[in-house]
N, C-alpha and C positions, 0 to 999 in steps of 0.2 A: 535463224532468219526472223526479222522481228516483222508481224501479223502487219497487214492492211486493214487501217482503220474505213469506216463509210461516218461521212459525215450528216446527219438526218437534219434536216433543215424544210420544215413545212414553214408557208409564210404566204399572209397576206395584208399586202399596205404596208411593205418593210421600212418604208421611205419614212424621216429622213436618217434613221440611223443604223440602216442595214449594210452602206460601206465599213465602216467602224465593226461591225460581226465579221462580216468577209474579211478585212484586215487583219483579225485576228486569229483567224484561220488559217492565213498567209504565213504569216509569224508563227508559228508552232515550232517547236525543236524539234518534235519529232518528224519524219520526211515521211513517212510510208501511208498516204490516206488518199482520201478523194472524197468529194461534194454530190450529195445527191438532193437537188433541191427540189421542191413539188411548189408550184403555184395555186394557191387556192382562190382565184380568181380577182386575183389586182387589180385596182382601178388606179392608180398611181402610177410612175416611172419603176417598180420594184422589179417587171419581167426586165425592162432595155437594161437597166442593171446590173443584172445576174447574167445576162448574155456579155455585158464587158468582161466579166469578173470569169467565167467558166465558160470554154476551159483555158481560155487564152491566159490566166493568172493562176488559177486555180482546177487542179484537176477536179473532172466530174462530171452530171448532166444534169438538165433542166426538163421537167416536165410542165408540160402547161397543157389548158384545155380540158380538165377534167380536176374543176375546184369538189373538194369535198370538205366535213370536218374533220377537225382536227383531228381525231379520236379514228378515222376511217383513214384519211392522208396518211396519217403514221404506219399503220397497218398495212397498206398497199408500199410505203417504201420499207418496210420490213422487207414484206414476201419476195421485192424486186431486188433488193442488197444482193451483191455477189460476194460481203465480205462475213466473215462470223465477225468479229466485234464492231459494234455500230458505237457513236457516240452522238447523243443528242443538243442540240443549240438552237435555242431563240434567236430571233432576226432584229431583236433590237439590245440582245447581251453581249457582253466582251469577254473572250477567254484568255487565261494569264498564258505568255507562251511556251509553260513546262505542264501544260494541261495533258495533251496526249500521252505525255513519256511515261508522265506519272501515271497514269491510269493503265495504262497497257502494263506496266512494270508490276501494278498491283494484279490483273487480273491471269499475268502469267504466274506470278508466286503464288498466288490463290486458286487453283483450278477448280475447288470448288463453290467458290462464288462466281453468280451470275451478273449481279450488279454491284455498279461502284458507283456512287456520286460523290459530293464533298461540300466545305460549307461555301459560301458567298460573302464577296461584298458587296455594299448597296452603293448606288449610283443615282444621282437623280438624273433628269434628260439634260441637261449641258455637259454629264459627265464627270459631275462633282462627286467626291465620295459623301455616302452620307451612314458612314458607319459600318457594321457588319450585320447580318441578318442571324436570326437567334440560331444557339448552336443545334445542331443536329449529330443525332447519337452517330455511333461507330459501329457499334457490333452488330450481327443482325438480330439477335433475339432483343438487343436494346429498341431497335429500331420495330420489331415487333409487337412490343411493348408500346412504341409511342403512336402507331398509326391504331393504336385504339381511343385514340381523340388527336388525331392529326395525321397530317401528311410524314413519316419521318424520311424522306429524300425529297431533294431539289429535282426537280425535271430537266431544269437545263443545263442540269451538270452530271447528268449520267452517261455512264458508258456502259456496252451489255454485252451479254453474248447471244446473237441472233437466234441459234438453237434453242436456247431457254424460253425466250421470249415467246416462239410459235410453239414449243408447246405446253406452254402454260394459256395457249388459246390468245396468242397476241392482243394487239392493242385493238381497241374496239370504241365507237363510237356509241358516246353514252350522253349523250343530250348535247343541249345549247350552252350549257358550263361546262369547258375544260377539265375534268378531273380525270384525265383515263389514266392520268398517269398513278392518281392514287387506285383507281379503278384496280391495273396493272398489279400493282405493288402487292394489294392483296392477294390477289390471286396465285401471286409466284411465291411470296415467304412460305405458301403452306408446303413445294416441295424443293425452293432452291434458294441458296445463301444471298445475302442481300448486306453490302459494306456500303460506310462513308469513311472516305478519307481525313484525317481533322486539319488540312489544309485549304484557304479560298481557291478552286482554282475559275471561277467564273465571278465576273461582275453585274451583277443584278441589276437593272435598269425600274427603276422605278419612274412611272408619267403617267400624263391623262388617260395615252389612249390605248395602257397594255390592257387587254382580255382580263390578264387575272384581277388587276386593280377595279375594273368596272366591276366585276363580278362579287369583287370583297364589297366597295361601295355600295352595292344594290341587295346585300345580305342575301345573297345566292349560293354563296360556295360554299357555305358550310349545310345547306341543307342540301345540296348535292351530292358533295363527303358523308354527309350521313346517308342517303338512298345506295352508295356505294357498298358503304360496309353495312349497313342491313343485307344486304343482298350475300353478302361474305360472311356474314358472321358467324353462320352454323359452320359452314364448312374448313374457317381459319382460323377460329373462336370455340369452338363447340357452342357458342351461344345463339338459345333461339332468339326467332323475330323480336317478340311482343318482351321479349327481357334484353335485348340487343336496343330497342328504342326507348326502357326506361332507362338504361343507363344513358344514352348519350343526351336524353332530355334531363337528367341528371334526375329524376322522380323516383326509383327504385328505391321500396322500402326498408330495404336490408341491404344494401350494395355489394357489402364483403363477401356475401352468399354467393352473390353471381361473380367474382374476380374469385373465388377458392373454384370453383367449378371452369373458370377459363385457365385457370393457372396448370388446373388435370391435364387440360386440354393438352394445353404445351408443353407439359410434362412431356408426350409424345413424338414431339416433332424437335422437342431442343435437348442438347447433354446435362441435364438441371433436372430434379425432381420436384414437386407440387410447391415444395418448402420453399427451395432455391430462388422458383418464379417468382415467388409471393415478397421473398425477402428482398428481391432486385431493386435497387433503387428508382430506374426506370418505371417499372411495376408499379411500384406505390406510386410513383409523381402522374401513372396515368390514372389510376384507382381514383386518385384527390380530385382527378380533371372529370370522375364519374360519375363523384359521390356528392349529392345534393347534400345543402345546409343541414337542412331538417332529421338525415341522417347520422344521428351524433354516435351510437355504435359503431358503427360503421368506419365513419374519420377515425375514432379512437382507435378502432382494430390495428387501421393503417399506418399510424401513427405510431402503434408499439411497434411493430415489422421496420418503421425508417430507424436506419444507423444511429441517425445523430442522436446525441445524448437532450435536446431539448425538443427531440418533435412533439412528445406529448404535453409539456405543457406549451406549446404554439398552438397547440392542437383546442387545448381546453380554453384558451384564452382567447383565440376564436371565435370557438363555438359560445361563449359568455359574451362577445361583442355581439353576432349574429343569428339567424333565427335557432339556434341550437339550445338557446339557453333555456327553454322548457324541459327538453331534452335531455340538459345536464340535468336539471332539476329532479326530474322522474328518476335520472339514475342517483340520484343522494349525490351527484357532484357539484351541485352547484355550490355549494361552501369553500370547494377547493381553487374556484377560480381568485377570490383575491389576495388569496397567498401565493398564487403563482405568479399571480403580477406584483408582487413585491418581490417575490426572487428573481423575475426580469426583468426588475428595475434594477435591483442588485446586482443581478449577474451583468448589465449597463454599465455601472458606474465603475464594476470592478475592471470591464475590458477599457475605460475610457483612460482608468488612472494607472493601469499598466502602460496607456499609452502615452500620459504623461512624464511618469517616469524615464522611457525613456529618451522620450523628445532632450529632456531636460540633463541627463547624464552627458547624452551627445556635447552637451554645454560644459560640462565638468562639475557638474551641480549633485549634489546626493543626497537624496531624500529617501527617510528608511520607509522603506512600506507600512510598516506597521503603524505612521501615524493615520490619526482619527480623526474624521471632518464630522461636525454638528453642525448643525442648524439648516443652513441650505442643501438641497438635494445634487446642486451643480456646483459648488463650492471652486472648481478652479479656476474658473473666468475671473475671481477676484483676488487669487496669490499670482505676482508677479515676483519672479527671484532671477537677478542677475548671477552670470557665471562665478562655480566658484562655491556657491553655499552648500552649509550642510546642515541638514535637521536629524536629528539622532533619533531611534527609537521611539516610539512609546510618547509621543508629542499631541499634543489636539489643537487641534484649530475649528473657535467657532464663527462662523460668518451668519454673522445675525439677518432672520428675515422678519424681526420684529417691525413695528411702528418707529418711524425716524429714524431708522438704520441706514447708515452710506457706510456697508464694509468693506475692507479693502486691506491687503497685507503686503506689503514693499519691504523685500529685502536687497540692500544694497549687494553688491561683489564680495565675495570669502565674508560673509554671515556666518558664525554658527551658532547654531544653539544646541544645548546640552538636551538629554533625555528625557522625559517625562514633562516638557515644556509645557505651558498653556498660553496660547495666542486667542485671546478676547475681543473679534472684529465687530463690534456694536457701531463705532467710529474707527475710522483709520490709526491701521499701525504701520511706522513708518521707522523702517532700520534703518541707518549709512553703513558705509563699509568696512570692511573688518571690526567689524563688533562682534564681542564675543558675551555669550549669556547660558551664565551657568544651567547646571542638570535642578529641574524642580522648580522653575523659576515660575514667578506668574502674570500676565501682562494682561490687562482687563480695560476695555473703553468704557464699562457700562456702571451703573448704580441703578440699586431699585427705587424704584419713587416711590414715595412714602409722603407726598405732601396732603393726601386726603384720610383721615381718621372711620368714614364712610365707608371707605373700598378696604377690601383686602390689598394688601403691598403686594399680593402676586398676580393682582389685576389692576396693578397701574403701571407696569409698564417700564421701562428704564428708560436716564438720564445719562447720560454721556458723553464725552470729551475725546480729539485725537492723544494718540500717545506719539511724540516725536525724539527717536533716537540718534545724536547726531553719529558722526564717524568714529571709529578707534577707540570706543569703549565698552569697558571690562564689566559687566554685571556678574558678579559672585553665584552662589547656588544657595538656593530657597530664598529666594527675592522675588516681592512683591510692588507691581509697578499699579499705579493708579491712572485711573482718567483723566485726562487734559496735561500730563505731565510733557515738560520737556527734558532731556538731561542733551547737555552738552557734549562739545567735541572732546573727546581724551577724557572724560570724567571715570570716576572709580566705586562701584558700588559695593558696598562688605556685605559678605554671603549671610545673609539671616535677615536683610531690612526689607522695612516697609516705606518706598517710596510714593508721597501726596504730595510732591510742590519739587517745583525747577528745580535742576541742579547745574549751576553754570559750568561752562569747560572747564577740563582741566584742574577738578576738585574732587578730592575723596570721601563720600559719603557714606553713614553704615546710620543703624541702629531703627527704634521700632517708637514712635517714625522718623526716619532718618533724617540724620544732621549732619554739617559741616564738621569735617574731622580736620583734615590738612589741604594744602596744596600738592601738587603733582611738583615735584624736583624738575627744573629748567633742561 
């Protein structure tokens, strides 16, 4: 027989988007529930309302006449529930209508967890989507992990089981900021299981006049969530007071000190030992959220513990942008931070041009990896290659960011070029299509200037010309092309030359430096 859900609905001033919640209450696929609403003293149309809607639409009852906070209202419709699984909802959220099934279906296959919530979408007040709201962990020890600097459940998308709740000493009012529910949360991971489902099943209504939003606006709710968990933290944490408020003021002089000593803790209460805690990736991403700038042990501790193969140097590169750099310093690191920004610059360029690669295959285009960019650090913003080409092995290409450089590499359709090529972009190189250029070959826009007897030749600079290749010609291997050359359409170049001057169509040229051999056969 599938359980009787109770629907918890405290609300004051539900107006005007409290039909649109009831609506979606309506719509539920699963049938087995009922509405238990508490008024906390409406000055709006929200009671005439709820008396259309229950129980004439919707099964349930209405209480009115004894407004209380939120944190006390919830706790008095606890104790009055006649059903064990309660599900919670906002009077200006919308639930998707496979919201019950799903939840009930989790909390019967799971008999030992007590709550379930799930992630959200955002909504603004007309109803528009405005995204997803950040993900929220799954498991409960992740989720233990995350309310040591956060909320890790939605409020308005939990379902429980009513037995847990009362005795883990129900919900309780805890000031004029809403937080009971992280209040709550604490209280109960220390003896009952605690799930999200990684499906939205409620629509998060973001506007002026929700509670939570004023309270973020007014820098409220997080120094509330902090007076929460100080008050929790010995007994869910093993952490005391005065080290429970330097870590979330993030000041603690050693930080990993105090995260190896909570990790003991929950050695206890979770199937994980000290290690496992520590090594969680949850874990670490709350440790980061603990551990002040200044702290550079500390980050690094965390740092070697995270999986990924580059937390440590994100870690070091960090703490080199940020107040940690005296830090590295003291510890003899500070030399290592600009080698590690060169390898993640490195490790950049290599995921960008894996990415080009294959953009460009998709094309029918193949270019070997192994060729070598010089000069520019972003080099591929200025090779354009139509489908079809191919660059062979062991090739270089330099894109000059000298003085008077416009480089630039244009390869027409089915380009190839041979192995060990050299493409010299000081000025534009400009291939047409199907031109083929042998293995060795070498194509240079640039000349060193040499007009001052003053300067050294390697501090003046170079001069340079486009190279323009038309279509359908044969460049041999170990050919030498020069600056400002044109060679024509069909032309033929014999493998060993050195070309400095036009070659018109459709003529075969060789030699050092190359000359008019024959005509091309009609």
């Amino acid at each position: 027989m599938s359980p009787r859900v109770t629907w918890l609905l405290p609300i004051k001033n539900g107006m005007p988007y409290l039909p649109q919640t009831l609506a979606s209450i309506e719509a539920q696929t699963y049938p087995n529930w009922e509405v238990l609403a508490w008024d906390n003293g409406s000055t709006d149309e929200t009671v005439s309302v709820l008396r259309e809607w229950i129980p004439a639409r919707l099964p349930g009852r209405i209480v009115t006449g004894h407004p209380m906070g939120l944190g006390a209202s919830l706790g008095e419709m606890v104790k009055q529930c006649r059903t064990e699984f309660c599900a919670r909802i906002d009077a200006d959220d919308i639930n998707v209508p496979e919201r019950l099934e799903r939840q009930v279906a989790f909390l019967c296959a799971h008999p030992d967890v007590a709550v379930v919530g799930s992630q959200m979408d955002l909504i603004d007040g007309d109803g528009n989507c405005r995204g997803k709201a950040d993900a929220l962990p799954l498991r409960h020890a992740d989720i233990v992990h995350f309310n040591l600097h956060g909320n890790g459940m939605a409020h308005p998308t939990v379902m429980f089981r009513r037995s847990a709740v009362l005795e883990a000493g129900n919900y309780r009012d805890v000031g004029p900021v809403n937080v009971e529910d992280y209040d709550l949360w604490l209280r109960m991971s220390a003896r009952h299981q605690l799930a999200n489902l990684d499906v939205p099943l409620v629509r998060y209504r973001i506007h002026d006049k929700s509670v939570t939003q004023i309270a973020i606006a007014q820098n409220k709710l997080l120094d509330a969530m902090d007076a929460r968990f100080y008050e929790q933290a010995l007994p869910v944490y093993g952490c005391p007071l005065d080290e429970a408020r330097m870590l979330r003021e993030r000041r603690h002089p050693r930080a990993i000190r105090a995260l190896q000593r909570i990790a003991r803790h929950l050695e206890q209460s979770q199937p994980a030992t000290a290690g496992d805690v520590l090594r969680s990736p949850s874990f670490v991403a709350a440790g980061r959220s603990l551990t002040g700038p200044e702290d550079a042990a500390s980050r690094l501790a965390l740092a070697r513990l995270d999986p990924r193969w580059d937390a440590v140097p994100r870690e070091l590169l960090g703490l080199g942008k940020a107040g940690g750099k005296a830090a590295l310093k003291r510890m003899g690191l500070g030399g290592a931070v600009e080698a590690l920004a060169a390898r993640k610059r490195d490790w950049q360029w290599r995921r960008e041009w894996r990415r080009w690669l294959r953009e460009h295959g998709k094309r029918g285009t193949w270019v070997h990896p192994t060729t070598e960019f010089t000069g520019s650090s972003r080099p591929l913003g200025f090779l354009h290659l139509d489908p079809g080409c191919v660059i062979e092995r062991d090739c270089t290409v330099w894109i000059s960011i000298n003085q008077g450089a416009r480089p630039d590499v244009t390869l027409g359709h089915h380009v190839f070029i041979g192995r060990n090529t050299y493409l010299g972009a000081f000025q534009p190189i400009r291939i047409g299509p199907l031109t083929q250029i042998g293995a060795y070959s070498y194509l240079v826009t640039a000349n060193h200037n040499y007009a001052s007897r003053a300067v050294p030749i390697r501090g003046q600079g170079f001069v340079g010309a486009p190279i323009e290749i038309a279509e359908d010609v044969w460049i041999g291997t170990h050919v030498v092309i020069g600056p400002g050359v044109t060679i024509g359409r069909g032309a033929v170049i014999a493998a060993g030359s050195f070309v400095n001057k036009d070659v018109p169509p459709y003529e075969v040229w060789g030699g050092v430096p190359a000359r008019f051999l024959k005509h091309r056969p009609e």
